[in-house]
N, C-alpha and C positions, 0 to 999 in steps of 0.2 A: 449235158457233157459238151464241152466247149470241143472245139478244132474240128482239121477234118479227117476222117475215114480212110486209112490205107486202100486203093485200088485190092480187086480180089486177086490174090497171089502174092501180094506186096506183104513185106513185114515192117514193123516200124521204126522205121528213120529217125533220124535226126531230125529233119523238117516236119514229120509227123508227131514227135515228143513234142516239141515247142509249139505245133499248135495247140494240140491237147492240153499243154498246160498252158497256154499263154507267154509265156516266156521265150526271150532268146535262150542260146545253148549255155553260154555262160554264167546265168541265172538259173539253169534247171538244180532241182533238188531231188534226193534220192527217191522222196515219194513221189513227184513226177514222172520219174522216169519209170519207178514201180506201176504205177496206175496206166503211167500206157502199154507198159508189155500186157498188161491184164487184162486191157480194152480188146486184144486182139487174142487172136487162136492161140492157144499155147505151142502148139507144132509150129507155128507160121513166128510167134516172139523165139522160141529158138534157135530156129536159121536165123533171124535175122540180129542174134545177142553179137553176134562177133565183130559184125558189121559197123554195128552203134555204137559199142564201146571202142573203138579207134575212133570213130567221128568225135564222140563225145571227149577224149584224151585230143585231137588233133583243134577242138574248139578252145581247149583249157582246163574243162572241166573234165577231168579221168575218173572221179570216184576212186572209191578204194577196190582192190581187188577181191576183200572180202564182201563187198557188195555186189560186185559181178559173180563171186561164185554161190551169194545166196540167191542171186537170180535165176541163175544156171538151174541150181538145185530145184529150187520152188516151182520152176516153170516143166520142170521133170518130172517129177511126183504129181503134177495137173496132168500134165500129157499121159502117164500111167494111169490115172486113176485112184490114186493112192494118199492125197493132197485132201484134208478135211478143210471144211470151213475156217476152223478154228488154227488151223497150221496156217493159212494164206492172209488171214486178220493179223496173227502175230509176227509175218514177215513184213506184213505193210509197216505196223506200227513203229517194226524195228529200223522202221526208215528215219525215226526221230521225228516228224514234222507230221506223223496222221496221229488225228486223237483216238485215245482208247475207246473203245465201241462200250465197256461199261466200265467202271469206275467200282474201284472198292466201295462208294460210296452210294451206288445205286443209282446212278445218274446213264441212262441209255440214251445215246443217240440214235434218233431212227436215220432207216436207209435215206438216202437224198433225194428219192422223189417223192419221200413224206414229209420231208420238214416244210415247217410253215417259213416265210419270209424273217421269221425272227430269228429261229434255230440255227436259217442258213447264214445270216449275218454274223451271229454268233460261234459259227462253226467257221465259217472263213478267219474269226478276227482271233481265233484259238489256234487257227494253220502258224497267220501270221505272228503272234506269239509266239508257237513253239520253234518256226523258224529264228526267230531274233536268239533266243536260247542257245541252238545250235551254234550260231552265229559268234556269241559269247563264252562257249564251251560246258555252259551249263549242261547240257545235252549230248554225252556224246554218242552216237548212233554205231559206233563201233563194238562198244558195253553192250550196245541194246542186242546190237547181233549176235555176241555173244551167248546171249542169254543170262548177263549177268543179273543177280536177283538183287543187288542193291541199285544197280540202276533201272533198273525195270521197275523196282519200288518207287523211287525218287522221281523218273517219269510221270508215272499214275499220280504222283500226290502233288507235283509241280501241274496237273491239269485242274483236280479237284481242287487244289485251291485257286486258282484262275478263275473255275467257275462257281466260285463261293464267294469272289471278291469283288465290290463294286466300281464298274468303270466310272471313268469320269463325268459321266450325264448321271452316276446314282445306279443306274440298271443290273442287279445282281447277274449275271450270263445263264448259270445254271436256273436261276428261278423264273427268269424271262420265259427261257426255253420251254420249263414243264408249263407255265401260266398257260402258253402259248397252245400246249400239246391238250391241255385241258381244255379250252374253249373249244377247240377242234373235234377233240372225242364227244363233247359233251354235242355237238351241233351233229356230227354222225352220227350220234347214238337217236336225237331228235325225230332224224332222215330216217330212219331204219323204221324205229318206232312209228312214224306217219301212214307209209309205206306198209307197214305189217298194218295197221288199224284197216287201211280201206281195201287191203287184200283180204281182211277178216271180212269187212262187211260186204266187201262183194259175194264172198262165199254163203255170206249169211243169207242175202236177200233172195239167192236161190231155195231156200229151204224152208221147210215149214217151224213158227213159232211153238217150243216145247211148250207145251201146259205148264202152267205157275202149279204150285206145292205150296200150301198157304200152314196144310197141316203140318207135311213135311222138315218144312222149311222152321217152323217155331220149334221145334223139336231140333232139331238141329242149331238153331241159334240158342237153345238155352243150353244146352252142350257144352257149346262155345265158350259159354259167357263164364262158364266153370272152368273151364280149362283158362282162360284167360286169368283167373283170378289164383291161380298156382304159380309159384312162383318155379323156376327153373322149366327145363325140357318138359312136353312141348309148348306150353306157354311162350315163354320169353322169345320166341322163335316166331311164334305166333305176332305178337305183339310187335314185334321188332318191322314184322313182312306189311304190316298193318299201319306202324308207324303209330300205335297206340302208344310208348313209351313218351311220346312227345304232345298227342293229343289224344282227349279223352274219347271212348268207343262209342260212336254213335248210337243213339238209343233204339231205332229200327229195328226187327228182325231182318229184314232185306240190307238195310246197309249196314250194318253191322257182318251178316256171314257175307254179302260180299265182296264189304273191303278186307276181309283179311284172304278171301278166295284170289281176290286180284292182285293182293300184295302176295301171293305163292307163286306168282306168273313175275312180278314187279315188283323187290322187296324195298318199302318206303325208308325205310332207317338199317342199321345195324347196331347190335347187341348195345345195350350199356354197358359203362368202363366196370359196373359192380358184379357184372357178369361174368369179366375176364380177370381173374387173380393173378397177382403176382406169382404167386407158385407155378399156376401154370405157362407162364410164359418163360420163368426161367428152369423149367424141367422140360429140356427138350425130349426126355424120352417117354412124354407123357403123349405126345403127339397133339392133335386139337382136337378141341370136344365135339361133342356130336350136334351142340348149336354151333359151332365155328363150320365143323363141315356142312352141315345141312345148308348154313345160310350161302357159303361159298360155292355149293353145288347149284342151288338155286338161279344165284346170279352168272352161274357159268353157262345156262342153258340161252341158244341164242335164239332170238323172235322167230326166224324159219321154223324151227323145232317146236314152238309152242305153237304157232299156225298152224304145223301141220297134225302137231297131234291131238290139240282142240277142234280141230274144222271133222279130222277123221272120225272120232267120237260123236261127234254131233249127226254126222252123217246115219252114222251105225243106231246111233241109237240107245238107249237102257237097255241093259240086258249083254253088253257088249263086255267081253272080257279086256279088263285094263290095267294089268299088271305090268311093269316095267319093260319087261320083255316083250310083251304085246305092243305097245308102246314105241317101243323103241324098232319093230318092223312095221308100225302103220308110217311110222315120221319116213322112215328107208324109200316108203313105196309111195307116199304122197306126192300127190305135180303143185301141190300147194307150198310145199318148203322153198321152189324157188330159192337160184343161188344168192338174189341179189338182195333178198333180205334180211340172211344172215350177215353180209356183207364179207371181203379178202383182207385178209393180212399179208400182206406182200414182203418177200422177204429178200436178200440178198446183201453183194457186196459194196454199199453204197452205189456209183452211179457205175462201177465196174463189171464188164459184162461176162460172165465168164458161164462157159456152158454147164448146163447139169451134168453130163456125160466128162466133162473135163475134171470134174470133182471126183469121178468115179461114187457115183450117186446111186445107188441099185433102186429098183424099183418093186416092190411086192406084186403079185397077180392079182388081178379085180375082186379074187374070192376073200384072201386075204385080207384085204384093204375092205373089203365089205363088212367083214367078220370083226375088225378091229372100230369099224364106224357102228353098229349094231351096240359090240359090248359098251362104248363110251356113252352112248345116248341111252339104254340099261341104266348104268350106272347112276348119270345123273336126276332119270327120272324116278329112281329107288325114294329118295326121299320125297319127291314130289306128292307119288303117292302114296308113302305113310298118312302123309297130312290130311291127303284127299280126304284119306278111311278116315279120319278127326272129324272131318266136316261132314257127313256123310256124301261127298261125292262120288264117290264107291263103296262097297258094303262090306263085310269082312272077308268075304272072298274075290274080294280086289275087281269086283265087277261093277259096271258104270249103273246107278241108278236113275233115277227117272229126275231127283232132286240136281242130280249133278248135269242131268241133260239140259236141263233147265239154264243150271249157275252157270256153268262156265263158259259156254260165250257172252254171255253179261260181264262176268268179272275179266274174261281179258281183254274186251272194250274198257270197260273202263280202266283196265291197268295201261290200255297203251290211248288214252283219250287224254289229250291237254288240261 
């Protein structure tokens, strides 16, 4: 965030807008001028509203008065506590020159201190765009204040197609941006994944090696090999986490049960298209099937979580009850989940700083918040261990066997090994 910082007590000026935004007074634009009341206290930008807007009329540039009384307003409802997210996004946007944060079309900007040097190119070069608009009265910011819904339409579609359309080097804006978000995620996900492998193996090398299951284990792979050859739940599921759909199942009993063991930690593929029917995708009150959920629960569970409920297991032993719920309070109390290996989604008002407390944000009490992190880790490991009981990683009474003591720090090395 460019300029500089009000002294403490100060509220923002004139010569503090124009820093903020770069601009002289006569250049400022109404998102400007929004993005700096933002930057600052809400109580400290309302004393000092009265002030700016005569500077700002005495420079040339007045605004309109319905801009001054949306400021008024918005900066009230922050000060109260009463001002959502989503009311302070739509008063920006109705500044005419901020882009919509998502598009009818699915196109999310992330906050500004996640975009890559592409995004951010392309996110300035969309400011200045919809500036020029305003400029030519494409735009008018007054409608948007409004809340008019044909210009608030016409806005959002004057962006989406902007960012559908190619500048003059060729570079589509919107496809850049995701390209860009994609090699990024894919090189975090990398990080994380490295990261979790040798926090596994340090744990491992503390412990003693399970006995191999030779009998166990062939009996379990021929199992397998049946369920595999079924077409629909749980096969296809199977197959999918295995990535057998695309390559044929290794003939092994070992690597066979445990690459589909490691693909329930790390699923290789997703469903084939003959899987997913046209009926159900256009019966939305069909909901998704139980390979749609299973495979998206899967891949919802993040590496801390499988750290810590494979290391805790391993620990305990066969004979260890490992039911979802059980489960889901070893991961709670494990030092092995470690925050940094699920990794933060960081969230906010682009680079706008505005307090949680200004939001009027309530907070739940620790029990609460425990009790709601419990049931989601439950949840997702419900299907986990359906499968397990497939494989015999657990036994019909959802208890860890001596076979699964064995498998699954094997399988989730190799689900997080290069």
């Amino acid at each position: 965030m460019g300029g500089r910082r009000p002294a403490s007590g100060d509220g923002p000026d004139l010569p503090f807008v124009c820093a903020h935004a770069e601009r002289p007074a006569a250049e400022l634009t109404r998102r400007d001028v929004a993005r700096a009341l933002l930057a600052v206290s809400s109580g400290v930008a309302l004393v000092a509203l009265p002030a700016l807007r005569r500077a700002m009329a005495e420079a040339g540039n007045p605004m309109s008065p319905a801009f001054w009384g949306s400021a008024r307003a918005t900066l009230a409802s922050i000060e109260a506590g009463t001002a959502t997210f989503g009311d302070v996004r739509r008063w920006l946007e109705a500044t005419g020159t901020e882009p919509v944060l998502l598009t009818r079309g699915s196109f999310l900007w992330l906050d500004e201190d996640r975009r890559g040097p592409v995004a951010q190119e392309m996110f300035s070069r969309l400011v200045a765009y919809l500036e020029e608009r305003v400029v030519s009265g494409e735009i008018d910011p007054e409608a948007l204040l409004r809340g008019d819904p044909v210009a608030l339409a016409a806005y959002e579609e004057l962006q989406a197609r902007w960012l559908g359309t190619p500048l003059p080097d060729g570079r589509v804006p919107g496809r850049v941006v995701t390209d860009e978000e994609d090699e990024e995620l894919s090189a975090d996900l990398d990080e994380e994944e490295a990261f979790a492998l040798s926090e596994l193996r340090r744990v491992l090398d503390g412990l003693p090696e399970p006995p191999a299951r030779p009998a166990d284990l062939a009996r379990a792979a021929a199992r397998l090999r049946e369920l595999l050859r079924v077409p629909g739940y749980p096969g296809n599921v199977l197959r999918a986490c295995a990535g057998f759909d695309e390559e044929p199942p290794p003939p092994g009993d070992a690597d066979l049960w445990l690459s589909v063991l490691a693909g329930i930690a790390g699923p290789v593929s997703d469903l084939p298209e003959e899987d997913d029917t046209l009926e159900e995708f256009t019966d939305l009150d069909r909901g998704l099937s139980e390979e749609d959920t299973t495979l998206a629960g899967l891949c919802a569970i993040q590496h801390a979580d499988w750290l810590a409920a494979v290391t805790a297991l391993v620990r305990l032993g066969p004979g260890v009850l490992a039911t979802p719920e059980r489960i889901a309070r070893l991961v709670a109390e494990s030092e092995d989940a470690g925050g940094d290996v699920g990794g933060e989604a960081d969230s906010g008002l682009d680079e706008i700083e505005i307090e949680v407390g200004d939001l009027g944000v309530g907070w739940d009490d620790d029990l609460d918040d425990t009790d709601d992190d419990l049931h989601a880790t439950e949840v997702l490991f419900g299907p986990v261990v359906a499968l397990w009981g497939l494989l015999g990683v657990v036994d019909d009474d959802e208890v860890l066997t001596p076979l699964g003591w064995w498998g699954l720090p094997k399988a989730l090395e190799r689900a997080w090994s290069p």
